[in-house]
C-alpha positions as CSV (number, residue, x, y, z in Angstrom):
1,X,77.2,125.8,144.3
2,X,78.4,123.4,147.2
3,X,75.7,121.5,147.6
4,X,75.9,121.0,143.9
5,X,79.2,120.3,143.3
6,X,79.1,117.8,146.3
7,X,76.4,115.3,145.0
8,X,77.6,115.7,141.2
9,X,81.0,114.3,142.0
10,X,80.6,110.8,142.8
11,X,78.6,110.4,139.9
12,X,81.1,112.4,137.4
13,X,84.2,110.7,139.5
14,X,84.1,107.0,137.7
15,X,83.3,108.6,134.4
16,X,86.2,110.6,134.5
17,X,88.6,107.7,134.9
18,X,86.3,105.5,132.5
19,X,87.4,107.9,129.7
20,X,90.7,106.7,128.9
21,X,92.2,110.7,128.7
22,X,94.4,110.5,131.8
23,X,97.4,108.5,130.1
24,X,100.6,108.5,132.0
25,X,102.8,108.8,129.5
26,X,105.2,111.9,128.3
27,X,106.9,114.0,130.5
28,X,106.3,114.3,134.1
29,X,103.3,117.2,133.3
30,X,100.2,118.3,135.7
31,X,97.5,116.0,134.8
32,X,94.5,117.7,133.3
33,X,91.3,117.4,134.8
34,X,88.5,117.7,132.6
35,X,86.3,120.3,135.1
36,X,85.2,122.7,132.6
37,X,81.5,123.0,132.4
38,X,81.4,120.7,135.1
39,X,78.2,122.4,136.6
40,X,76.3,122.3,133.3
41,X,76.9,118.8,132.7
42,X,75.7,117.9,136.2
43,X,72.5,115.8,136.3
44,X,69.9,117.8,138.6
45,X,69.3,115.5,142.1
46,X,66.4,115.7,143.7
47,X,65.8,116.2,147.6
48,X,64.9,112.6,147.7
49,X,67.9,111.2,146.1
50,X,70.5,114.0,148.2
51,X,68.9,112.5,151.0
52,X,69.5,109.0,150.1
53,X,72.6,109.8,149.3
54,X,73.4,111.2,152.8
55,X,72.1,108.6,154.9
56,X,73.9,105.7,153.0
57,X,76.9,108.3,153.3
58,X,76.6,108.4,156.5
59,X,76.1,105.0,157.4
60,X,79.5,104.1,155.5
61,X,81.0,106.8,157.6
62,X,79.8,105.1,160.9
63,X,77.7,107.7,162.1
């Protein structure tokens, strides 16, 4: 599941906030994430792409 997780999230991350459901108003409540069936939602990355991913990861990083 980490490995997973890990390369879903940048691609879920901008949808997320391109959805318009986080609004700020109302009272001062938790906001709520939408993470359910995250995992089944995920688009399936192949070795190729984790590994592209990585290395421009960790040429960002400095590394």
């Amino acid at each position: 599941p980490g490995r997973g997780q890990a390369a879903s999230q940048p691609r879920s991350a901008p949808a997320a906030g391109g959805r318009g459901g986080y609004r700020r108003t109302g009272a001062s409540r938790k906001p709520v994430l939408p993470v359910v069936g995250d995992d089944a939602a995920a688009p399936e990355v192949s070795p190729e792409e984790l590994e592209e991913i990585l290395q421009l990861a960790r040429k960002l990083d400095g590394k």
